[in-house]
N, C-alpha and C positions, 0 to 999 in steps of 0.2 A: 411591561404594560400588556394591554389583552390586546387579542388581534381576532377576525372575525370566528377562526374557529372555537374559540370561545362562550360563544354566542350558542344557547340550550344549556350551558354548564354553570354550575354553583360556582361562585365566586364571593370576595371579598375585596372591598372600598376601601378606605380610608382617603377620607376626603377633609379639605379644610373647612372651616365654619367660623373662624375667625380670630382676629386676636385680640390677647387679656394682657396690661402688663406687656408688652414689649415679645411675647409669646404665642406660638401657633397654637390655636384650639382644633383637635383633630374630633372626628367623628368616623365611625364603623359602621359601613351596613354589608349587611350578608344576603343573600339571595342568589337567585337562576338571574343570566344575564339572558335580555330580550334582546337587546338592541345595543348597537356598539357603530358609535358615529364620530367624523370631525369633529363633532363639536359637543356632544352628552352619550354617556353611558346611561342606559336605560335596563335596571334590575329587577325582578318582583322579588317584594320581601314579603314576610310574614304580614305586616304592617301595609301592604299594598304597594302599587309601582313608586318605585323612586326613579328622580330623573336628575341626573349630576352632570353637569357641565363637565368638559374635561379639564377646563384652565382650574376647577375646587380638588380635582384628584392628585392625591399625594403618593397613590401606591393603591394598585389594583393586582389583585392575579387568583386565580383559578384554586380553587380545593375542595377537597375530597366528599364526596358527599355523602347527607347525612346519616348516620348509626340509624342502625332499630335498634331496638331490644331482643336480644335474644328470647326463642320460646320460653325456656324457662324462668328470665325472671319476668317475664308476662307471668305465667302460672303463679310462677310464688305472689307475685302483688295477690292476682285474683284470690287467690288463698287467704291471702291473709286478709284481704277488705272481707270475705265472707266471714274469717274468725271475727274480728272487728266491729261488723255489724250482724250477727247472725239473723236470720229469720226465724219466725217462734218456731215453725214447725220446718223440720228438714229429715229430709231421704237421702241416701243412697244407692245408688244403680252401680254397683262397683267402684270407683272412684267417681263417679260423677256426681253430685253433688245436686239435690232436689230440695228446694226452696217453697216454702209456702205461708203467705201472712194476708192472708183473706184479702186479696189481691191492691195491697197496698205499694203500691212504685211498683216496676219492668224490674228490676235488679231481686228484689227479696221476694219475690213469685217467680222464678225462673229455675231453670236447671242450668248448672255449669257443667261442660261438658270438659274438664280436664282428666287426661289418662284415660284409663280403658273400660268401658262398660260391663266389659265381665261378658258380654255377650257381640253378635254383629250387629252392625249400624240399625237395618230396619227393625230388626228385634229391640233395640237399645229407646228408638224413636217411638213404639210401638210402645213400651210400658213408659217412658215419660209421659206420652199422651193419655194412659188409663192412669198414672198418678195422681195429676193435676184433674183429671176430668172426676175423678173419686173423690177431691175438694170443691167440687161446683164450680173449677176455673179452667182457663185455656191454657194448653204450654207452652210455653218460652221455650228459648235456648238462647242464653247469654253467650256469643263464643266470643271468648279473647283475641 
């Protein structure tokens, strides 16, 4: 069961919800534990607060919180939504990736800035901005 140090850390529920057929109907919730009392365990979930009685819980305990994504397959997604949906007209600043569709949506007007510009950051930021500005638009920067 959990005990208050608990309490700031992700967790998982399994609580009752009733019975089918002579059978316990279980239910999972997952979230950060707020609150942890005699009488309810208090979680925020995705879903907003959940507040469970302690006599519905069948099994509670603590784990591991949750993955990112590694940088790279960030990158690759962004990569590939740009192959996907490309913008009509596109640039390149080294690997970076210049977008421009007569300022239709933030994503297909924007620069993606993955990998290396070929040059330093204000140099790099410095022709983004005369890119788009030589299409009569303002620059983005989508960063992943």
């Amino acid at each position: 069961m959990l005990r208050q140090q608990d309490v700031g850390h992700r967790i998982v529920v399994r609580r009752i919800v009733g019975i089918r057929e002579g059978r316990t109907l279980f239910s999972d919730a997952l979230g950060e534990l707020v609150e942890l009392s005699e009488t309810h365990i208090t979680l925020a979930t995705d879903a907003g607060p959940l507040r469970v009685p302690v006599a519905e819980v069948h099994r509670a305990k603590r784990v591991p919180p949750a993955r990112r994504p590694t940088a790279a397959a960030v990158v690759a997604l962004e990569l590939a939504a740009d192959e996907a949906w490309p913008a009509p007209v596109r640039g390149r600043l080294g690997d970076w990736r210049l977008r421009w569709a007569d300022g239709w949506t933030g994503r297909a007007n924007s620069a993606l800035p993955v990998g290396d510009p070929d040059r330093p950051l204000p140099a790099a930021l410095d022709a983004v901005q005369r890119w788009y500005a030589e299409r009569g638009g303002t620059a983005l920067v989508n960063t992943p």
